[in-house]
Structure formats: C-alpha cells, structure tokens
C-alpha positions, 0 to 999 in steps of 0.5 A, spaced: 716 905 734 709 907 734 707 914 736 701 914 741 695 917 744 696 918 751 690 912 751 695 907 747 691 909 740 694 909 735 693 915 730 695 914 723 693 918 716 692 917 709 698 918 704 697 917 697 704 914 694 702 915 686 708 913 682 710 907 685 714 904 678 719 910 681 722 905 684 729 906 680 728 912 676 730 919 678 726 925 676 728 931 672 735 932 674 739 938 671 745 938 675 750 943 675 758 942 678 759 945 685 765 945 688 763 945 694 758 940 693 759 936 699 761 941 704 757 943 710 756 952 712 759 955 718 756 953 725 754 959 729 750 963 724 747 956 721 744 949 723 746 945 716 743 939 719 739 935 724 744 932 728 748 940 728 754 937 725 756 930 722 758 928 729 751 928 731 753 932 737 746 937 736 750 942 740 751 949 736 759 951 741 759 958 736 752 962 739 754 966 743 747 971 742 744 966 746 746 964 753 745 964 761 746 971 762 741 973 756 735 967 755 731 971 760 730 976 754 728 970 748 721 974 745 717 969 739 719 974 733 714 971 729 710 965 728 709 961 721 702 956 721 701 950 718 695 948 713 689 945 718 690 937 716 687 932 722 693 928 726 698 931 722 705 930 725 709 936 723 716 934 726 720 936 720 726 940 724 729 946 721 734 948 717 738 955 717 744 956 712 745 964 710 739 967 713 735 963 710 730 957 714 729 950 709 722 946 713 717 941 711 709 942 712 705 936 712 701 939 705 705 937 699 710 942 700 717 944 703 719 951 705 724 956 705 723 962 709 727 968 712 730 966 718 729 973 721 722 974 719 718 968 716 717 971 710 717 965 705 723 965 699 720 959 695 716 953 696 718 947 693 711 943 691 711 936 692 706 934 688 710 934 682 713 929 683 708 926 687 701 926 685 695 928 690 695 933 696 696 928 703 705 926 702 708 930 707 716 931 710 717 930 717 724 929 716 729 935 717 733 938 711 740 937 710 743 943 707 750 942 703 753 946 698 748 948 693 743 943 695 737 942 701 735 934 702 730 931 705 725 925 705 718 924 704 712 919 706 712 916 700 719 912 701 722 917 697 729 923 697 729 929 694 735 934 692 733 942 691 737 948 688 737 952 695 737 958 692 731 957 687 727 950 690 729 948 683 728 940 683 736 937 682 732 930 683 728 926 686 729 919 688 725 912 690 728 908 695 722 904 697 716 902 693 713 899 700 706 902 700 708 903 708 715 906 707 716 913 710 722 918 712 722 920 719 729 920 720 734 926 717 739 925 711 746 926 712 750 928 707 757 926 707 763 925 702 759 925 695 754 921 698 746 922 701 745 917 707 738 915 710 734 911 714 727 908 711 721 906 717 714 904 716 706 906 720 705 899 718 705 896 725 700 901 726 695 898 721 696 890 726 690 894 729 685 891 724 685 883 725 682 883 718 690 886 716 695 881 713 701 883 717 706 885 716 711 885 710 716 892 710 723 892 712 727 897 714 733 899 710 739 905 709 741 907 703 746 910 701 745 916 695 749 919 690 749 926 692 749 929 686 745 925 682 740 921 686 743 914 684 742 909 689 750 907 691 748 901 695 743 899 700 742 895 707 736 891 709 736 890 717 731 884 716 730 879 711 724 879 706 718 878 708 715 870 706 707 868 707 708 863 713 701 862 716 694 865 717 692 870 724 686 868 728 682 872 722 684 868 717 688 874 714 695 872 711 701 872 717 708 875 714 715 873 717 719 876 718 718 884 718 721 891 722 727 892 724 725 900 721 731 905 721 727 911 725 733 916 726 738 919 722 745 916 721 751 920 725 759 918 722 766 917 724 769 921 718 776 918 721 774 911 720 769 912 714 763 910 719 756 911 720 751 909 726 744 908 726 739 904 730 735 900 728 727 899 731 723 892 733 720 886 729 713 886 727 713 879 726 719 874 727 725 874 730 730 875 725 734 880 723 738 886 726 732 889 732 733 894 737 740 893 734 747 898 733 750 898 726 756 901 724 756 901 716 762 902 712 760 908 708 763 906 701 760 899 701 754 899 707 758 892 710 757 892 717 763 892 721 759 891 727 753 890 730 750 891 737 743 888 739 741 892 746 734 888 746 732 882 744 726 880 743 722 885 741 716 884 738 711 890 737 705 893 733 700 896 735 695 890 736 699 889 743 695 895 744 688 894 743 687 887 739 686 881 743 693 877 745 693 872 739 694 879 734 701 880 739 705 874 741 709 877 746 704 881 750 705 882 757 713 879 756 717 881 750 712 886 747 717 892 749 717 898 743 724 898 746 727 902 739 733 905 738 729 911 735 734 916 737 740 918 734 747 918 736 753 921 739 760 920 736 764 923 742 772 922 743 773 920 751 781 921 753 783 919 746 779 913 745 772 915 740 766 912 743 758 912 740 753 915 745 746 912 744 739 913 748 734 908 748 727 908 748 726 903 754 730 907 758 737 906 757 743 910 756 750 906 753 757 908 751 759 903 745 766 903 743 766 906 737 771 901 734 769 894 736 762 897 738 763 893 745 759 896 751 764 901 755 757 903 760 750 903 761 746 908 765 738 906 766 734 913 765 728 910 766 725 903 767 722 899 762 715 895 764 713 890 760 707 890 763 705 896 761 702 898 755 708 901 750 712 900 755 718 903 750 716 910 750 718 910 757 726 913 755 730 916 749 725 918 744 729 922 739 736 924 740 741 927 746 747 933 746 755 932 746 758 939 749 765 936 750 764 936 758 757 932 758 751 928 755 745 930 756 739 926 756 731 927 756 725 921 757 719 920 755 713 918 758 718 916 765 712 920 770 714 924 769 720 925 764 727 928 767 733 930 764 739 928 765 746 931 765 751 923 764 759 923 765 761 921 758 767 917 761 763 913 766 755 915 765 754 917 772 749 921 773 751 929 774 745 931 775 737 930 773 732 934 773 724 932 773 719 935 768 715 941 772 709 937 776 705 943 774 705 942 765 699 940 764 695 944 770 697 952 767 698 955 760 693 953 755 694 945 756 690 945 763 684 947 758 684 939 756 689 935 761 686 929 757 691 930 752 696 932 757 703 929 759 709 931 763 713 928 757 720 930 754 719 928 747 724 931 743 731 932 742 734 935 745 740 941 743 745 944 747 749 952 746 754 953 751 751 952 758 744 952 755 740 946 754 734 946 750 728 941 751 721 941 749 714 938 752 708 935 750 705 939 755 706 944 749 712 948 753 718 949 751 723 950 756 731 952 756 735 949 762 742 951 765 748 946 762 750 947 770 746 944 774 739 943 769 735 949 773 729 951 768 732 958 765 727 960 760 718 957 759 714 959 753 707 956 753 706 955 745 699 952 746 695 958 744 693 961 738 697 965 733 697 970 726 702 966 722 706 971 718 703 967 712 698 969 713 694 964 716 691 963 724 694 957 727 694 954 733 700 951 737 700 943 740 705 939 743 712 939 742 715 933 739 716 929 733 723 927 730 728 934 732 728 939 737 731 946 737 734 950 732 739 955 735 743 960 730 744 967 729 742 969 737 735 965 733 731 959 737 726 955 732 721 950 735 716 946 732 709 946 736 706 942 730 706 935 734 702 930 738 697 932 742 693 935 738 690 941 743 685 945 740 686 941 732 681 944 729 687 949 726 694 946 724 700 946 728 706 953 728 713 954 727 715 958 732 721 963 731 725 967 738 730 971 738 733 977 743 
C-alpha cells in the first residue's frame, strides 16, 4: 500500500529514527499491578480501540444519543489543530475511555483531551523516548485497563498510565529504518498484537535507490511489560540478488507490509490480519489472510486472495524496468483493511474487503471462501490500480456489512448480506463533492473517493471523503442524512488556527456518548500551509 496524490505521486517525509540499538530493550518501565490489566470499558460511553470492539465489528449498538431521528441536529462542538508540518498525514483514530479522548499528532506527541470540549489533560512527548521532532502516530490508540497503546513511525510500541501520560514502556520491534505503525494495536488476554508496514516502496522512485529490504511482521507484546512474546514475519529476509538498470543493488525478496489492525476469535484463540504486495520477488504470504494462533503467532491458516503482486512506486513514474510487473501484476491490491469476525447461523466467518475491489467471507475455521462479491473492478492497466476498492475497514451490525470504495469513479458504499455477499443496496459518492464546499476551491486536488473506515450505530452509517465532507448515511437504505464540509478554517480550542483537509488515513468516525469525532487531517492536502483538525460534533 502506497498512499498517492491524485496524479499517482508519492509523498513521503522524513522521519528521524534515533535510537536504533532499542531493538530488544524497553525504556523506563515502573509497572504497577492491575487487576483489570487486560479488560476492555463499556461500549456506549466509549470507544476503547480502533476496530470498536476485538471483533472488529467497528459498530457501537449501545448510542442511542445519536440516531436517524436525531442526526440532523449534530453541531462541531469543538475543533483541536494540529502542528502545520508539510504532507503530514494524521490518520490516528480516536480513542474514548471515561470522558476523556486519547489521539496521536504528527509533531512528537500523543494527546489526551477532554472528550466534551477539547480541553487537553496531558501530552505524552514522543521525544523522550526518541530523539528529534519529526516521529509521529498514525495508528489509533488502544485503551485497556490503566494503560493507552499505540505505535509510532519509528517501529516502535508504547504503553502510557492513562490517567497521567506517565510512560509504563516502550518497545522497539523493528530496527528497519522504513518501519512504521499505521495499523492499531489490539490488546487481548495479557498480550499487545501489531502489524509493522513500511514508506520503503515509496523510495523505488529514486532509480539510484537499492531496493528493497523491509518486511512485514506482527508481533505479539506483553501487555504489561513490553517483552516481545513472539513474532511472524510474512516474507523471508531480504538477500542481494543483482543490480537494477542503475547499478544500485536489487534486494529479494521484500513486502509483504501488515497495514491493518488484527481482529480475534477470542473462542479459538485466533487472530486475522492481511498482508500487503511484494516490492520484490514473489515469495512469501502476499496479498494474503493469516490466522495466527494467539499464544505461539503459528499460523493455522492462510488464504492468498491475489497473487502476484508486485508493486512500489516506480510502477508509477519510473521507466518499466524499475516495475517488473507493469501493465500485468503491478496491482497494489493489498488487504489493507481489516476484518470482520461475524457469526452466520452458527457457523463464524471473517469478513475482509480488499483494496482491488473485492469483498469476501472466509470460514473462520478452515479460512475457505465461503463468498466473494466484486465492489469495484481492478485495471491492471491503470496507474495504482489497487486503490480502486476497500481502503481501511467495514462495519458488522448483526443484520449487514457495509462496505465503502475508493477511487471506483466514483466511490460507493455498500450494504452486503453477510450470508450470501448479495448487494443490498449501494450508494454512489454524490457527483457535486468536489464542485461545492471548500474543495470546489482546488478540484485538482479533489476526489470522489470514500478512503476511510467506515462505523456503524444502530441505523446509522458513517463514512467520510476526500472531498473533505464527512456524511452520515441510513443503515436502511444508504440515503445521506447528514453533510458537514470540514474543509474550511478553524480556531482550535488549542489555541491554534487550523485548516481542514481531506478525511482518510487509517480510521473512521468515532461515535460515543451522543459525540462523533473525525479526523480532517489527511491527503488532500487543501490549503496546507496550516496543519490539519480533529473535529468533535455532538447534539
């Protein structure tokens, strides 16, 4: 996965690692016992993890503040701004435990604000652990027991007091200098499970650059102390194996980045994540399914839903020999979403969206395809032809899934039977999102693409843009009951002017308490001289 400008370029930013040796040390750990270590708040008045619950269902059933007959009333209570740092993406999702909201800011720092009003309670300084000013989170907290856990751009896992922003540890579980965090911890029985992904495919522009060496991994944490209880890499470890056109060294094989947050079937002891494309070579779980037994990381299945794929960002803009799958297997088909644990007249399925379109149900068991339902169709032929369907995630109500697609032309959300993957019913991206509100002032920019995650309440589907609108739709029937344009300018409660931008990156909506945050921080960056905005609605 390589997130793009609408003109296929890839934007990167430099991010100082520092620290490197940290690789098997945990810093400045004084843990105290809990007795409620590992247990998840009360759903309703909170939102204690990216995917809403372990299931991964991103669906809160217990709001009732919110809901058809009151939607029409959601007002922005406040907005927070974030530090102005050029083509920073702040995708972090909120996290709401007790009143009090836990976010990451792409400067150095993770936030825990008042949920009603913005007002901060601390700030956690990223810097301490790590040196310099440009590491930020883009992965959405977990709140469990006494402690928020998130990741960082520089491989590493953190375990703050929630209450203070005390750091309880911190851990390095990978030393590549590519290695970042974008998919969420989940925390489950004692132990911290995440993905590791890379930027490194976005460096294969540079012909001059020695591609490419990372590989993905989940690992499983302690979740008291930070020691690393094991590890699975999805792709062997890279070997010199030639020379590209340049003469820079070709690395083999590589890829395979975990981009998504696992989900688990606390029944079985299972969790599921998918897996990204190569960067080079073949070999290795790409574009593929894991179903990890959560004491030893063994898999007990896998499920490969494209292969090949090869992919970075010289398929792009570089000349073919950079991209040897160019015009054929050049897909960027990623599972780059994660799943739905859902149960389907007793028999427990995972509910996956793909980002090349389709849409399947796996058996949870035997991980065999039980449907599949095409949302958009893949086009090797175009540029990124992956970013055509599920970016980030979907939404389990107990009666459907629901779906959005990317850059499909337009993008569409989706209601599926979770018995068959029939369609119920779709709803096309409105053809005006870039003609009115503030992003009809740079339609260059502009996309009719449904990027993030979607979330649910009880007959309510929320789904945001990158035109910079953020819209609620009816569970029933996917009629749009709610718009707010977030591409203007704001007075943070901060302190600090800010400027809304595009809603995307790795979450969607947070809705507790009769409250609905959203992040309009991300790609496309419309008027980006001022960072981007966490915006908080409520009735």
């Amino acid at each position: 996965m390589h997130i793009r400008t609408k003109a296929g370029r890839t934007m990167r930013v430099a991010l100082a690692v520092g620290l490197a040796g940290l690789a098997s040390t945990a810093l400045a750990v004084s843990i105290p016992a809990s007795p409620n270590a590992t247990a998840y708040q009360t759903a309703g008045q909170n939102w204690s993890m990216w995917q809403g619950d372990p299931s991964g269902a991103r669906f809160n059933g217990a709001e009732t503040k919110i809901n058809p007959q009151t939607v029409g009333n959601l007002k922005l209570k406040w907005a927070y701004s974030y530090a102005a740092i050029p083509y920073a993406r702040t995708g972090s999702q909120p996290a709401i435990v007790d009143g009090v909201l836990y976010v990451g800011a792409p400067n150095s720092k993770f936030l825990a604000l008042d949920a009603k009003t913005g007002a901060t309670r601390w700030t956690f300084d990223l810097t301490t652990v790590v040196a310099g000013d440009t590491n930020s989170v883009r992965d959405g907290a977990a709140v469990v027991g006494n402690n928020v856990y998130f990741g960082d751009s520089t491989g590493r896992v953190y375990a703050v007091d929630r209450q203070s922003g005390r750091l309880v540890w911190a851990r390095q579980v990978d030393t590549h200098v590519s290695a970042r965090m974008t998919g969420s911890p989940l925390v489950h029985d004692g132990h911290v499970f995440i993905g590791v992904s890379t930027d490194e495919g976005g460096n294969a522009r540079d012909p001059n650059f020695a591609c490419c060496t990372h590989r993905g991994q989940v690992v499983s944490l302690n979740a008291r102390t930070g020691a690393v209880d094991w590890r699975y890499y999805t792709v062997p470890e890279a070997k010199a194996v030639g020379t590209w056109p340049s003469g820079a060294t070709k690395y083999s094989p590589s890829g395979g980045s975990v981009w998504s947050s696992p989900v688990v079937d606390a029944d079985t002891g299972t969790i599921f994540v998918g897996t990204g494309n190569s960067a080079t070579g073949s070999e290795g779980d790409i574009d593929t399914m894991l179903a990890l037994d959560t004491d030893s990381g063994k898999p007990r299945w896998k499920h490969t839903l494209t292969s090949p794929d090869l992919y970075t960002a010289a398929c792009d803009d570089v000349a073919n020999e950079y991209c040897p799958g160019a015009g054929e297997y050049a897909l960027d088909a990623d599972i780059g979403a994660s799943a739905n644990v859902i149960d389907v007249g007793g028999r427990k399925l995972v509910a996956i969206g793909q980002k090349g379109g389709m849409f399947y149900a796996l058996d949870a068991r035997t991980g065999e395809t039980v449907w599949q339902t095409e949302l958009a169709k893949l086009d090797p032929s175009l540029k990124d032809p992956g970013s055509v369907g599920v970016e980030w995630g979907s939404v389990y109500d107990g009666k459907r899934i629901y779906a959005a697609t990317q850059r499909s032309n337009p993008g569409r959300l989706f209601a599926l039977d979770p018995a068959t993957g029939k369609i119920l019913w779709q709803t096309n991206h409105p053809a005006d999102g870039c003609t009115t509100g503030g992003a009809a002032a740079e339609p260059e920019l502009c996309e009719l693409a449904f990027t993030p995650a979607v979330s649910g309440t009880p007959g309510l589907v929320y789904e945001g843009s990158a035109d910079g609108k953020m819209r609620i739709f009816s569970a029933g029937d996917g009629k749009i009951l709610w718009t707010y344009d977030a591409v203007r300018q704001y007075d943070g409660v901060n302190g600090q002017p800010g400027q809304g931008r595009g809603i995307g990156g790795n979450g969607g909506a947070v809705i507790a308490d009769g409250m609905m945050y959203v992040q309009a921080a991300y790609f496309p960056f419309y008027a980006s001289d001022k960072g981007g905005v966490l915006l908080a609605f409520g009735l």
